[in-house]
Each structure stands twice: as C-alpha cells, then as structure tokens.
C-alpha positions in Angstrom: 9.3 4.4 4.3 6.4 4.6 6.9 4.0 4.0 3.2 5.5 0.6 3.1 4.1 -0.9 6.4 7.6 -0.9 8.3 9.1 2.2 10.0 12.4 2.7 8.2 14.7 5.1 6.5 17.2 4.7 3.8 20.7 5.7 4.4 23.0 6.9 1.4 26.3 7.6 3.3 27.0 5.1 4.1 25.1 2.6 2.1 21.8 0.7 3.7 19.0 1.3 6.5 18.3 2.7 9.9 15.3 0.9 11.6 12.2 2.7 13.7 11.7 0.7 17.8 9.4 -1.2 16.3 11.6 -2.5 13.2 14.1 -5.0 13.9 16.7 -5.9 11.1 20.4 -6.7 10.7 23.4 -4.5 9.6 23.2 -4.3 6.0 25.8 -6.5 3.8 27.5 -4.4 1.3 27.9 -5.6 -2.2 31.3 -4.5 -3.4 31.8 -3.9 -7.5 34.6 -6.3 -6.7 32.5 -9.3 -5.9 30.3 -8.8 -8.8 32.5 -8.2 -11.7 31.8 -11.8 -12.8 28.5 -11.1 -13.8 28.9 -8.0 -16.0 29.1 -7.4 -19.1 32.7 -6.3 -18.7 34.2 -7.7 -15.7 36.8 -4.6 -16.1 34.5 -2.0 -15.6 34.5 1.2 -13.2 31.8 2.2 -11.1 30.6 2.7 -7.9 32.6 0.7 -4.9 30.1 -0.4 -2.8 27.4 -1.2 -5.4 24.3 -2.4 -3.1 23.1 -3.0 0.2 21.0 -5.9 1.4 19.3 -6.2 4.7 17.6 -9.8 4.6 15.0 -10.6 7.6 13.4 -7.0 8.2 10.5 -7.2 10.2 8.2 -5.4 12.5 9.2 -6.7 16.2 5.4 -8.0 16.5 5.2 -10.2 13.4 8.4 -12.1 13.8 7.3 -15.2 15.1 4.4 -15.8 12.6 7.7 -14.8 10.3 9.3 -17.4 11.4 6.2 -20.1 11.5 5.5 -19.6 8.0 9.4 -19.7 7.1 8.8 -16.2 5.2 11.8 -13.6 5.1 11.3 -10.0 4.0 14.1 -8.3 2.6 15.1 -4.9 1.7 18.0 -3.6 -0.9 18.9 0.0 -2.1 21.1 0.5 -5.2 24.1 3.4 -5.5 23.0 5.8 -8.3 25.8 5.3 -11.5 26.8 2.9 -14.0 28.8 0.0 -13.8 30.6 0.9 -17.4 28.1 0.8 -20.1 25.6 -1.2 -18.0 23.0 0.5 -15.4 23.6 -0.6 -11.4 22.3 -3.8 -11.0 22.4 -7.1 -9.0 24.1 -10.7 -10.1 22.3 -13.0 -12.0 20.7 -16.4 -9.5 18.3 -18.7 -8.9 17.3 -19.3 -5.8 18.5 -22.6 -3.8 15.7 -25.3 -3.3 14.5 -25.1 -0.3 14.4 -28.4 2.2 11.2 -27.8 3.7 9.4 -27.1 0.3 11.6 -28.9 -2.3 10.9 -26.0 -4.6 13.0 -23.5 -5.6 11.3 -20.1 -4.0 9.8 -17.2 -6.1 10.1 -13.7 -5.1 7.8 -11.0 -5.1 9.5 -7.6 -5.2 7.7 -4.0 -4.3 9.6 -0.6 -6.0 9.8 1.8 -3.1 12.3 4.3 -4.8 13.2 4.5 -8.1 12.7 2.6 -11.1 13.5 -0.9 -11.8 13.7 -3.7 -14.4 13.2 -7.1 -12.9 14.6 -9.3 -15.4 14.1 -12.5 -15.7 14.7 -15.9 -17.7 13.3 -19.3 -17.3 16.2 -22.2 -17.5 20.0 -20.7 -16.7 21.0 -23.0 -19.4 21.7 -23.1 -23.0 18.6 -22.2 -24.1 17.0 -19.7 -21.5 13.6 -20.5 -22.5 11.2 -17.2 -22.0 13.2 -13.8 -21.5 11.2 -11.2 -19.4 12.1 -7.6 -18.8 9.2 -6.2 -15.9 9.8 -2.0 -15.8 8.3 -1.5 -12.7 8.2 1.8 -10.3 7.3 2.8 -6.9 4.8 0.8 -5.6 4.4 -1.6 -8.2 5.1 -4.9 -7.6 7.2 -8.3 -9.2 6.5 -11.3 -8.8 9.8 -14.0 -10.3 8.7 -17.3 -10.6 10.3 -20.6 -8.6 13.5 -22.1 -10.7 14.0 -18.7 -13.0 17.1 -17.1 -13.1 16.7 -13.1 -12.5 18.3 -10.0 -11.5 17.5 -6.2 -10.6 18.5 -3.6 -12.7 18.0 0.6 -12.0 16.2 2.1 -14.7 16.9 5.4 -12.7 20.8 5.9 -12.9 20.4 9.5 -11.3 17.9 8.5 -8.5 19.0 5.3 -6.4 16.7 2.6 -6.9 15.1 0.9 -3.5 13.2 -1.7 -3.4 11.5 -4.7 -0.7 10.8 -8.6 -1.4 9.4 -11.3 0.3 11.1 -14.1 0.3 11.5 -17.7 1.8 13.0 -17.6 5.0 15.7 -20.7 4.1 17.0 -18.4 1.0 20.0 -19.6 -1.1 21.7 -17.6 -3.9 23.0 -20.0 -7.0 25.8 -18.3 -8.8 27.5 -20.4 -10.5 25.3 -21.3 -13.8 25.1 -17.6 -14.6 29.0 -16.9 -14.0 29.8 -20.0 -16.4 28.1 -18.3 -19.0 29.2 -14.9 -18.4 25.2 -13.4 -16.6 22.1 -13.8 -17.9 20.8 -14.2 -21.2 20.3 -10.2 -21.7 22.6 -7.6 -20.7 21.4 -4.0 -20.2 23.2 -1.4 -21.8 22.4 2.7 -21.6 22.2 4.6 -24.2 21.8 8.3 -22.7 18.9 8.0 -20.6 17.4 5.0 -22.2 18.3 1.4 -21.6 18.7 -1.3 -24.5 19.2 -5.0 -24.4 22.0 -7.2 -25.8 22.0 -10.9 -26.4 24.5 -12.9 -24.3 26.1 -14.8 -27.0 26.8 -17.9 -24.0 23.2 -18.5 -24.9 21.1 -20.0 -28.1 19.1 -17.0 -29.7 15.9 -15.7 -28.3 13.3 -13.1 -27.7 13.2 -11.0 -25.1 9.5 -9.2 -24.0 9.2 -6.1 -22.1 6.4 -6.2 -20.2 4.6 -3.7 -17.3 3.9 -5.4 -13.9 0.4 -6.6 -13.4 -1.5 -6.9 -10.0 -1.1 -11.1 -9.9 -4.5 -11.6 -8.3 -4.6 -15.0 -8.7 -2.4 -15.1 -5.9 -4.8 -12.8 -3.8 -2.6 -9.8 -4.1 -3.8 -6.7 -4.0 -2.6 -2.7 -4.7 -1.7 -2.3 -1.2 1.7 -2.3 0.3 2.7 -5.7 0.5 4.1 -5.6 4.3 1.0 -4.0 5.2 -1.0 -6.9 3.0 1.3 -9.6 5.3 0.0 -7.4 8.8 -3.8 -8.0 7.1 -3.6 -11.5 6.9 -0.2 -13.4 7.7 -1.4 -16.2 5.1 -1.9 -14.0 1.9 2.2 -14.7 1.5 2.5 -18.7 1.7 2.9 -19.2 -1.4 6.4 -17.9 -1.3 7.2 -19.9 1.3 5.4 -23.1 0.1 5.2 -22.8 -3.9 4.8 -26.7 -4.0 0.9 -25.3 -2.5 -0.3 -23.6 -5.1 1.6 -25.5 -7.7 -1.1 -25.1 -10.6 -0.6 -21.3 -10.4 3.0 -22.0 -11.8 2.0 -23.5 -15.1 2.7 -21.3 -17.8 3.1 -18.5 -15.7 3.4 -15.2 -17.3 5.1 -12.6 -15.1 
C-alpha cells in the first residue's frame, strides 16, 4: 500500500485494513450480503457473507487537521472475490447527501489500488437516468463521479479482490432510497464466464449506456501520481471535492 502515499495493508481474513504508526483510521464496517440484497439484481441471491469493507476517514496522523479544515475525508474499501448470483461483487447504488457547508451534493474521485473496477455511474436516479457511464478502470487509475449522480462500484476481477481509495467530503451521506424504489441503478452487471455484460433496469425509461476508459481530469489539476500523495503535495489540489459549488463551471456537461 506504501505506493499509495499511506502506510497500510489489506486484510482478507477477516475483511478490511491494518494501519502503519503513522496511519490512523477506524475499524472497518462490514457490509453484509444481507443489507444489500435490495439493490441486486436478485435480492435472493447467494454469495459471499460479508461482501465489503469500508474504512471512511484514513489519514496519515500529520495531515489530519488540514483534513479536517478543508472538510475532506479519504476513504478506503476492499471487495470479497465471488459473485453475488449472476452479478460481479459490487457496492449499492447512492447519491451522495448534500452537504450543509457546500449545498452541493459531493463528487468522488476514486484511485484502483488492487484489482479491476467498473465505476458506474448515471446522472438523475429517476425515471429517466439521463447519461449511463460504465469507467473500467485498474490499479492506479483514477474516477472521478460527478456531484448529484447516482453510482456504484463493481469488480471486474471476480478471482482477485478489488481495492480501491476515494476522497471524499468529510460531511458524507449515503441516499438509498431512490435506487431501492426502483430496484438499483439503471444497468445491472451480469457475467458471462470472465466477461461482464449490461442489462437495462426495466424501473427505468430506455437508454444508452457508454463504456468509457478513465482519463487523467486535468482540468481539475490532477495529475498521474498517487492521489494521497498529490493531497501531501499540496493540501488544496482536493477542494473541489469538498467545495464543488467552487469550481462550479467544471460541472457543466461533464464527461467522466
């Protein structure tokens, strides 16, 4: 994990992190297949039991108070390998909570450590989802979901367990309940031996869905490096997670 800026080591049995003495972060939250049966494809399905692990507010001891100035959150989540069914692991459909200080809905820029992953990702959680994005990303590439959009991360590596990091705004919020009323996102992912294809949620008016590769977003300043160590460079790089309301002209039209 050290290539990621934080000293840190992913833990399979059981499920989640252990952190270097320089790392602080909390005991991982377990995502059971139980609590997430409403956003599959088939609620019924078997699978793994404890499905994910999320650690949100990961930091290096030294940087937590600018952490905590700018109202930025890192967070870090590694997948069980499996299926749930005939879908890949994966994580329940949101959107993100607006935030008080901002009055934005966050974004959320995600960095592959392990693994492969598609971030999807839709624009409205309503009847018509608007623009349908499928990002195939993989170790050290990076994501960046728009504020408002409803998403989830999928494992496009059933035998290797996907891990991943993501900055995100320190007052986080999940939103649920859109996505379960219409039974997930717009797009369910299906495997088909090794290979992954896509079928429409029928809850939702017809659409298109593009699969895309990441891109480097550099009209946000980013750059190829690890994006904790890009925070260490310069704490401000990252505000616009925190404070999307800042740079709200980047937003417009917005093409993952």
């Amino acid at each position: 994990m050290n290539n990621f800026g934080l000293d840190m080591t992913i833990t399979r049995h059981p499920l989640g992190f252990s952190y270097g003495e320089d790392v602080t972060g909390p005991m991982p939250e377990i995502r059971t297949l139980d609590e997430i049966r409403a956003s599959l494809r088939d609620p019924d399905c078997s699978g793994p039991e404890d499905v994910y692990a999320i650690a949100m507010d990961v930091a290096r001891l030294a940087d937590r108070q600018e952490l905590k100035k700018r109202m930025l959150l890192f967070g870090v989540v590694t997948y069980a390998t499996g299926t749930l069914g005939e879908e890949p692991i994966r994580s329940q459909g949101h959107v993100h909570r607006k935030s008080s200080h901002s009055g934005w809905s966050p974004p959320e820029l995600y960095e592959i450590w392990q693994g492969r992953a598609i971030i999807y990702m839709q624009e409205y959680v309503a009847d018509d989802p608007g623009r349908c994005f499928a990002v195939l990303a993989g170790p050290g590439e990076k994501v960046l979901v728009p504020p408002g959009w409803g998403h989830a991360t999928i494992s496009a590596s059933p035998d290797e367990p996907l891990t991943f990091g993501a900055w995100c705004d320190r007052e986080y919020g999940f939103e649920y309940d859109a996505v379960r009323a219409r039974k997930g996102l717009a797009w369910y992912p299906l495997l088909q031996g090794s290979h992954i294809i896509w079928q429409h949620n029928t809850h939702y008016l017809p659409g298109r869905l593009q699969m895309i590769t990441p891109r480097r977003y550099s009209e946000f300043g980013l750059t190829d490096e690890p994006v904790y160590t890009q925070f260490i460079a310069d704490p401000a790089r990252f505000q616009f997670i925190s404070r999307p309301d800042k740079v709200a002209e980047l937003w417009h039209n917005f093409h993952p």
